[in-house]
N, C-alpha and C positions, 0 to 999 in steps of 0.2 A: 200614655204612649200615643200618639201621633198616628193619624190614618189618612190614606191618598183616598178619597172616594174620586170613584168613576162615574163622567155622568150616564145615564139607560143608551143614551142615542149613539154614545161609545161604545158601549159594550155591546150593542145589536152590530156595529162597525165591525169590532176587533177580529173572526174571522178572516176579513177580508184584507183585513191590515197585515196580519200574519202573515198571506197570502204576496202582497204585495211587498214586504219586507223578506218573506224567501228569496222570489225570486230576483230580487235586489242582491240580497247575496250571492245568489247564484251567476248573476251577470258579473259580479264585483270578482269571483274568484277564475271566473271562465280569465277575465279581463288579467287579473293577475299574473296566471297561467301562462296566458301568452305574452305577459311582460319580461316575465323572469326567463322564459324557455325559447330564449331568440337561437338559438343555437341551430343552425340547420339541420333538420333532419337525415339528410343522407350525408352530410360531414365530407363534402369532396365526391361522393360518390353519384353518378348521373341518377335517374328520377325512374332511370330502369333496373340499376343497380348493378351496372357494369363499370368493371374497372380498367378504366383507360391502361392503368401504366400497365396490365398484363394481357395480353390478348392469348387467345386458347387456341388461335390460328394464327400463322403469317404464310402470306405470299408475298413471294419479292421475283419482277418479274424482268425481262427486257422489253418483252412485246406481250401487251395485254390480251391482245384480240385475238393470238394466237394459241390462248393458252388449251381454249375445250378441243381446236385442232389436234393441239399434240395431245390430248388427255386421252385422244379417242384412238390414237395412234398407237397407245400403249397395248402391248401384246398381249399382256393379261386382260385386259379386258378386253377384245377379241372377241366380238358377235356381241357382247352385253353392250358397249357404248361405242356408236358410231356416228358419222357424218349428218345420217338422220337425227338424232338426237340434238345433236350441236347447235344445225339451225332450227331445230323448232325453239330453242332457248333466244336464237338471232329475232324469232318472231314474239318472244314472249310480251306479255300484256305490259307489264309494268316497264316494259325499255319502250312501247310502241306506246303506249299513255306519258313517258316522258317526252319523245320525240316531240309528240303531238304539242307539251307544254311550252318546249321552247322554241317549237316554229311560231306559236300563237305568241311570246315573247317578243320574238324577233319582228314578225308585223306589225303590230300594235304598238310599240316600241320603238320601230324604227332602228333596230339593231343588226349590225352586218353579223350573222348567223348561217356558215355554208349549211346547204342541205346534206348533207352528209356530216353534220355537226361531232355527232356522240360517236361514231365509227371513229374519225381522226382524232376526238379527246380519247379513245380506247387502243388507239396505234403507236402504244410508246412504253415506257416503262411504267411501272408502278409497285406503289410494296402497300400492301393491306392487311390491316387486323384483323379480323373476325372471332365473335363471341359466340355462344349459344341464347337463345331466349328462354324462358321459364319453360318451353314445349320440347326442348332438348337439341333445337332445328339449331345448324348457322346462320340466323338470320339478321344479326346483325354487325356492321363492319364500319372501318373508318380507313380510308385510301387516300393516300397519297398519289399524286397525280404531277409531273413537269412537263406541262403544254405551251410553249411561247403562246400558241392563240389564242389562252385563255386570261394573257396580260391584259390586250386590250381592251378587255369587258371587263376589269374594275369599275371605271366610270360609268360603265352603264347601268351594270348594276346598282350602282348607289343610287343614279337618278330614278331607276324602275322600279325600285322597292318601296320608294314616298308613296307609292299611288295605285300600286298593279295588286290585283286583288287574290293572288295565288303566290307571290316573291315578297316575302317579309325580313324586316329588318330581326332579329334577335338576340344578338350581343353582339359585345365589343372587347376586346383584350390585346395588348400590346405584344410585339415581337422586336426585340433587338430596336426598340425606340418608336417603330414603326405603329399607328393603330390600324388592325384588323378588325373589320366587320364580320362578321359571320352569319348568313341568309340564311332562310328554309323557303323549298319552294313545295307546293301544295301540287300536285300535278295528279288528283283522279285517285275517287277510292280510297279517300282517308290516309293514303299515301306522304310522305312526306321525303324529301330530300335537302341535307344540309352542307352548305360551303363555304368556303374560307380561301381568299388567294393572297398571295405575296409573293409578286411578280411572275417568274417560271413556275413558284410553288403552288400547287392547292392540294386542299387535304374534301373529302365529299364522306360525309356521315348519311350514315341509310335511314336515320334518325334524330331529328336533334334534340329527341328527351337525353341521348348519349353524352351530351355536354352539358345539358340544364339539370339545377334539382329541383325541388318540389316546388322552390316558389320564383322558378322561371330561369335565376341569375342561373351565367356558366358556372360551374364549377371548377375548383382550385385545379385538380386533377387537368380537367378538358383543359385550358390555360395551359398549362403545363405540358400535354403531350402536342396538342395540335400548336403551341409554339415553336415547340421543338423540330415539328414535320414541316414546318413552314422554312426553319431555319433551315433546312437540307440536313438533318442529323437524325439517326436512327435511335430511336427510344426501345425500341423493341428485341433489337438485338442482340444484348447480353441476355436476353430470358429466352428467347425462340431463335438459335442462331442460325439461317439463310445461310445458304452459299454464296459465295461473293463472284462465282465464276459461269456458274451455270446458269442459262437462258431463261430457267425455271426455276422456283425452290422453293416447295413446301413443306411446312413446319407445324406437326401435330404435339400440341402440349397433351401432357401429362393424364390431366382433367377431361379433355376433350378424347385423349386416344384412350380408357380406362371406362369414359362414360361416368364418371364422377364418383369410381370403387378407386384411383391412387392408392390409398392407405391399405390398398390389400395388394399392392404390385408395387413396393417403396423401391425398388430398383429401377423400374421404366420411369425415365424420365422425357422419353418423345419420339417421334417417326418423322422422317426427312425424306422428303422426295424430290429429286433430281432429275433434273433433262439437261442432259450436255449432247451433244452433238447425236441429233437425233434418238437419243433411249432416255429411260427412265432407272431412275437407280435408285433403290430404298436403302436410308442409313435409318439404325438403331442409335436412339443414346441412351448411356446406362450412366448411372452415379459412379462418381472417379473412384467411391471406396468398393464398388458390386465388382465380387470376385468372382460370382455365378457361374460366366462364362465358360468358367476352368470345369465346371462340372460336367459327369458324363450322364447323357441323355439318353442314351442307346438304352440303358435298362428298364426306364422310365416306359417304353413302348413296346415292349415284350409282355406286359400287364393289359394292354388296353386292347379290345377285342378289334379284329381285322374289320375293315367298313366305315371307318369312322369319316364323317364329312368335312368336319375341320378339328383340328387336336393341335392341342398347342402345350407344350412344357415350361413351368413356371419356377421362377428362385420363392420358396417359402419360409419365412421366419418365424418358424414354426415358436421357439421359447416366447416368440412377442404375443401369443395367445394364450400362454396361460393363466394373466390374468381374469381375460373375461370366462374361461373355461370353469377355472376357480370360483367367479361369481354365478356359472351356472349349478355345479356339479358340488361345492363346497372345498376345504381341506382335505386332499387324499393324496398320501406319496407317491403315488402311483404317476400322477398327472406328469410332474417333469421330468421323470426318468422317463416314461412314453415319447414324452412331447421330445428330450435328447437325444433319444434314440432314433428319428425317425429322419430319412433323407432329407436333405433341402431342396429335391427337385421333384416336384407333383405336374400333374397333369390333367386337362381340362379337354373334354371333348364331347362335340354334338355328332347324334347321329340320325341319316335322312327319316328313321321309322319313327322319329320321338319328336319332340319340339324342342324351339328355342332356350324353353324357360325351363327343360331338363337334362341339362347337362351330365356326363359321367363325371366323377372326380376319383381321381387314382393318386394313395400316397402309398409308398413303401418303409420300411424298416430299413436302416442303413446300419444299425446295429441290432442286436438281443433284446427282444420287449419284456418287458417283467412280467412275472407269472399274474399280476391282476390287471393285465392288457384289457385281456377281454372283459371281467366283468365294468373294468369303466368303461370302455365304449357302450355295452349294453345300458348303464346308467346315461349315456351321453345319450342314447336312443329315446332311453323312457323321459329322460327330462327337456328333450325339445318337442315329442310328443303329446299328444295324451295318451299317458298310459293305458287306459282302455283299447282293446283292439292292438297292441303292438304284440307282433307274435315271432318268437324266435325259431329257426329250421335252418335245414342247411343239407346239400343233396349228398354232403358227405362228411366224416368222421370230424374232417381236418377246416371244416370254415361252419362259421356260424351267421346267421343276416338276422335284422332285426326291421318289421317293415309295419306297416299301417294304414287305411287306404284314408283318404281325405277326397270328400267330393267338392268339386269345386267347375264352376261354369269356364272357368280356364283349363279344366286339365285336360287328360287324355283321350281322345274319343273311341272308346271300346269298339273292335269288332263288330259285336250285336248289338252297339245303339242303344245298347243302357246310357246310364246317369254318365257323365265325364268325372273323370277323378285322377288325384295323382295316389299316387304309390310310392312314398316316400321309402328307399332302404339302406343301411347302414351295415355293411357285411367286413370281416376280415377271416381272412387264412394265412394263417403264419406270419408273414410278417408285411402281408399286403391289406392295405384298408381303402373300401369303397364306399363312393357314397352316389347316389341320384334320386332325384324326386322321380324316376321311370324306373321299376323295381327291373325290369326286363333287362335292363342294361346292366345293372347290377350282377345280375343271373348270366348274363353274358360273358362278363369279366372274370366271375368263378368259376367257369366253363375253361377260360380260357388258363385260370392260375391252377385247373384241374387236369391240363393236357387231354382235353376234350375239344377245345374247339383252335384254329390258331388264331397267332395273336397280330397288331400293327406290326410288332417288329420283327416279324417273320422276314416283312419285304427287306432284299436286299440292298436296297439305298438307306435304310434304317440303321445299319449295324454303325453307320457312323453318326457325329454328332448330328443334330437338327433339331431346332427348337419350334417348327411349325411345322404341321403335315395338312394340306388340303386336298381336296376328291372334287373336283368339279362337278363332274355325273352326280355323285351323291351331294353335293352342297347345293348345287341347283334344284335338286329333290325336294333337299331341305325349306327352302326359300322360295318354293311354290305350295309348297302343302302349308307353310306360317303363312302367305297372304290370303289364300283360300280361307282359312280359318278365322283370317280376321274380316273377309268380307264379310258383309250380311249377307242373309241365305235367300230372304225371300222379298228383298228390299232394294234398290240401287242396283240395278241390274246392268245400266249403263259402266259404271265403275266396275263390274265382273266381265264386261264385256271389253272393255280398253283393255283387261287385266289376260285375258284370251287372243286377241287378236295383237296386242304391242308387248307385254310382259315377258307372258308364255313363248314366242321364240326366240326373244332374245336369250332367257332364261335356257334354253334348246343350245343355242349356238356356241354361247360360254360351256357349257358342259360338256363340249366334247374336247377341252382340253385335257392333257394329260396330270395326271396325280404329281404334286409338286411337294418340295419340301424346301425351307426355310431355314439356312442357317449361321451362324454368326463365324466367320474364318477364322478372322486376327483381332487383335487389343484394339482399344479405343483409341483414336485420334486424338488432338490439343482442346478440340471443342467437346469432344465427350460421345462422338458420334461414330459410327464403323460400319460398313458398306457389308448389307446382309447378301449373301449369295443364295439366290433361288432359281433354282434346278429340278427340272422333273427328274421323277425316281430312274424313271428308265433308264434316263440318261446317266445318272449315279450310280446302276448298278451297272451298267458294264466295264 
């Protein structure tokens, strides 16, 4: 048989050769890897990960510069936002770090640039997308702009980009035959601004990672919609449909007006806000199959205790939960003859004593619950709990609550300055079921299904339909004691102190309007939208 000898001075080597031959492989497959996987990682999608063809906002406007005028004009908002407000935004940093960019353009450059540049590209129409960022802010958007004056600074632009150390070239893409450039300019603060013209048209990205993906190129998408905004055609408007008549028109998608819960509100599908001839008019749009509207709401606020600072009544599809209900609780026949029996109109409401993050939730029985109602919800109690510590009582014969406390640096701030905690409770009587992480509220509501304390729908603007009811006095309450709480206490003192001297009266001024309710008249329009009627009670009940 045959043998390889190795010679000594090899074999003292071969460690090293190993060594060497690893990471040879390992260069070899890294290399591979990126041979085979040329595929873009965002597939169309910007490098932020916003998708052009859907924006979660539109405005479509006639006069741009006009718009915080009339925003602050709006009645409802009445001591919260006014003329002060407007132009401190006229003075904001990043429009006065742009100025500043393109006066130093225009010198340097040798470019005819009125001094009053950005005010007259702001004096005219425009329609804008807006998204949210990972922070949940609108902070990013893509505008369309038709300014003749901004024809003649094609050429300039092209020539000041070779050379100017803040105005870069970064793609290129075709429109109708024509090649489009598309610039970013650098203007202070890691800031960026991006643009695109063709002729009367330009489109201005607040970002241009919005059109680029990871490895710089535009994306198929950006291509696509800023071709489209260039052509003078609306890309946007079959998903977010604008009014085509009024001065103003804003349009709250789905995502954006739900906070990114939709799939628990599959009926709302957006908020439309209108200024025609001096007012503001809020349209609902509901899905052309949502029959909600036909339902009656008045009994829905007969449950909810009197005070509440904002309450709003919901369409619930209740059967579409019992699947996950089923994967909490298991196999019990009980589950969908509950779940069928139970109204499709629930009700959601804050109130000024509690916080944000604990709402009331009020459902009713629209038919007969089966005799083992109660022991699954009790089950339904113990298995989102821990069972430990959940304790069942009830201040009478005919309701049973189910509650637990959980401490937590978010919850409630006790009285005596104990530990903060919620108090999660789960109560029904008869054919009323309540839930709140603030057990008081709970306690409230069976006070109230006990003809011991009265209820919302006592008020008589109530007894008719309305799907929103707000308390200004109490919702200003609300919305001063949640930013207290998120201040720090003994830190940033400055910021508690803007929060005191600019917050707190505007907060004061808004809340001495009167109790308003919110409701839907008539069937939906062609585009899926119908002009909500909001009317203080007062006025409703006489």
């Amino acid at each position: 048989m045959a043998s390889l000898s190795v010679p000594p001075t090899l074999r003292q080597r071969r460690p090293a050769l190993y060594a060497v031959l690893a990471l040879l492989a390992l260069v070899l497959a890294v290399g591979a890897y990126r041979y085979w996987h040329k595929v873009p990682r965002y597939k169309g999608v910007s490098r932020l990960q916003v998708d052009l063809r859907q924006p979660e906002m539109l405005l479509a406007t006639s006069h741009l510069a006009s718009v915080p005028k009339d925003v602050a004009a709006a009645p409802l908002l009445s001591g919260l936002v006014d003329e002060q407000l407007v132009f401190h935004y006229e003075e904001d940093e990043a429009r006065l770090s742009l100025e500043g960019s393109l006066r130093r353009l225009a010198y340097e450059h040798k470019v005819a640039i009125e001094d009053r540049f950005l005010a007259l590209l702001l004096a005219g129409p425009a329609e804008i997308g807006i998204w949210r960022s990972g922070r949940g802010r609108p902070e990013h958007f893509v505008a369309r702009l038709e300014r003749g004056l901004l024809a003649r600074l094609s050429e300039a632009f092209a020539r000041i980009a070779l050379d100017d150390r803040q105005l870069k070239l970064v793609g290129k893409f075709s429109v109708a035959g024509d090649e489009i450039s598309l610039y970013a300019l650098d203007y202070g603060g890691g800031r960026q601004l991006a643009f695109a013209g063709r002729g009367d048209h330009w489109v201005f990205l607040s970002d241009p990672a919005l059109a680029l993906d990871g490895d710089g190129a535009l994306t198929g998408d950006a291509e696509a919609v800023l071709g489209e905004l260039l052509h003078g055609a609306h890309p946007w408007q079959s998903k977010l449909p604008v009014s085509t008549t009024a001065q103003h028109s804003f349009v709250i998608g789905p995502q954006a007006l739900t906070l990114g819960y939709a799939h628990f509100l599959p009926a709302l599908a957006g908020l439309r806000l209108d200024y025609v001839d001096g007012g503001w008019h809020a349209n609902l749009r509901l899905l052309p199959t949502n029959t909600s509207a036909a339902h009656d709401t008045a009994g829905i606020w007969r449950a909810v205790p009197l005070g509440a600072a904002l309450c709003t009544a919901l369409p619930v599809d209740w059967p579409a939960t019992a699947e996950p209900l089923a994967a909490l609780l298991g196999k019990d026949a009980a589950l969908p003859i509950t779940l069928a029996a139970l109204d499709p109109i629930a009700a959601v409401c804050w109130f000024a004593g509690s916080r944000l993050s604990a709402p009331l939730f009020v459902a009713r029985a629209a038919a007969v619950l089966p005799p083992d109602a109660g022991q699954l919800l009790a089950r339904l109690a113990e298995k989102s709990w821990a069972a430990k510590g959940i304790k069942a009582s009830g201040k009478d014969g005919e309701s049973q609550i189910h509650a637990v406390t959980v401490v937590s640096r978010h919850g409630i701030r006790p009285p005596d300055g104990g530990a903060r905690a919620f108090e999660p409770a789960l109560a029904w009587r008869g054919g009323l079921i309540l839930f709140s992480p603030d057990r008081r509220q709970v306690d409230a509501a069976l006070d109230v299904a006990g003809k011991r304390a009265a209820a919302l729908g006592d008020e008589p603007g109530l007894h008719g339909p309305g799907w929103l009811v707000f308390d200004p006095p109490q919702l200003a309450r609300l919305l001063r004691s949640e930013v207290q709480e998120v201040l720090p206490a003994d830190e940033e003192s400055f910021f508690r102190e803007v929060a005191r001297s600019r917050l707190w009266p505007r907060l004061e001024a808004w809340g001495k309007q009167h109790q308003a309710l919110v409701a839907v008249p008539g069937a939906t329009v062609r585009d899926g939208f119908v002009t909500l009627d909001i009317r203080p009670l007062q006025e409703i009940a006489r």
